[in-house]
C-alpha positions, 0 to 999 in steps of 0.5 A: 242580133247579139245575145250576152249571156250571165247566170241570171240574166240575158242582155239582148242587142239589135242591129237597130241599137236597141236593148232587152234584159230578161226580155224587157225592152230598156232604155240606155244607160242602164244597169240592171243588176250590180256590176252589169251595165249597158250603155250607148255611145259613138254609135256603140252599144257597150255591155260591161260586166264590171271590169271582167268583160266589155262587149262592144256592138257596133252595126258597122264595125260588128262585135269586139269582146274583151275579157279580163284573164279572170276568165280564162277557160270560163267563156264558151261560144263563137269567140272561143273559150279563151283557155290561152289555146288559139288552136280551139278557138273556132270550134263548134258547140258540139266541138268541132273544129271549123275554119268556116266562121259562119258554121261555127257561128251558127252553131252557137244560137242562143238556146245553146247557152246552157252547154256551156261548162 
């Protein structure tokens, strides 16, 4: 399950293709606010954010995030916070660095939203 996170909204994905904003389960395409669209295609879920984020979920090929350099050092969570410094990439949510992938991804559940700067 992956969980995208905006200022006023969460957009939810499972492992099955299905999606939730704000915890309404939705049919695709959608765009449930100006700017922020999900979307299904080639067995992809697809969330943009205009043309600053496009988060690509797959239950095959996993997750692929691209951003835009707009957000430079604006993100936070288990893809770094893409502040051009690969060194702190995989860190915890308490900013430990790890070269364990599922302890840095387990320490960044979605209630977790809120620590980030």
């Amino acid at each position: 399950m992956v969980h995208v996170f905006f200022q006023d909204m969460i957009i939810t994905v499972n492992n099955h293709r299905h999606s939730w904003v704000n915890g309404k389960k939705v049919s695709y395409p959608i765009m449930p606010k100006d700017g922020v669209s999900v979307s299904y295609t080639n067995e992809a879920v697809i969330v943009e954010k205009m043309s600053a984020m496009r988060l690509t979920y797959t239950h095959t090929e996993g997750i692929v995030l691209s951003i835009s350099r707009g957000l430079t050092d604006k993100v936070c969570g288990a893809c770094g916070n893409f502040n051009e410094v690969t060194a702190d990439d995989i860190t915890t949510s308490d900013g430990r660095n790890s070269s364990i992938m599922s302890v840095v991804i387990s320490s960044w559940p979605a209630q977790d939203f809120f620590t980030c700067v």
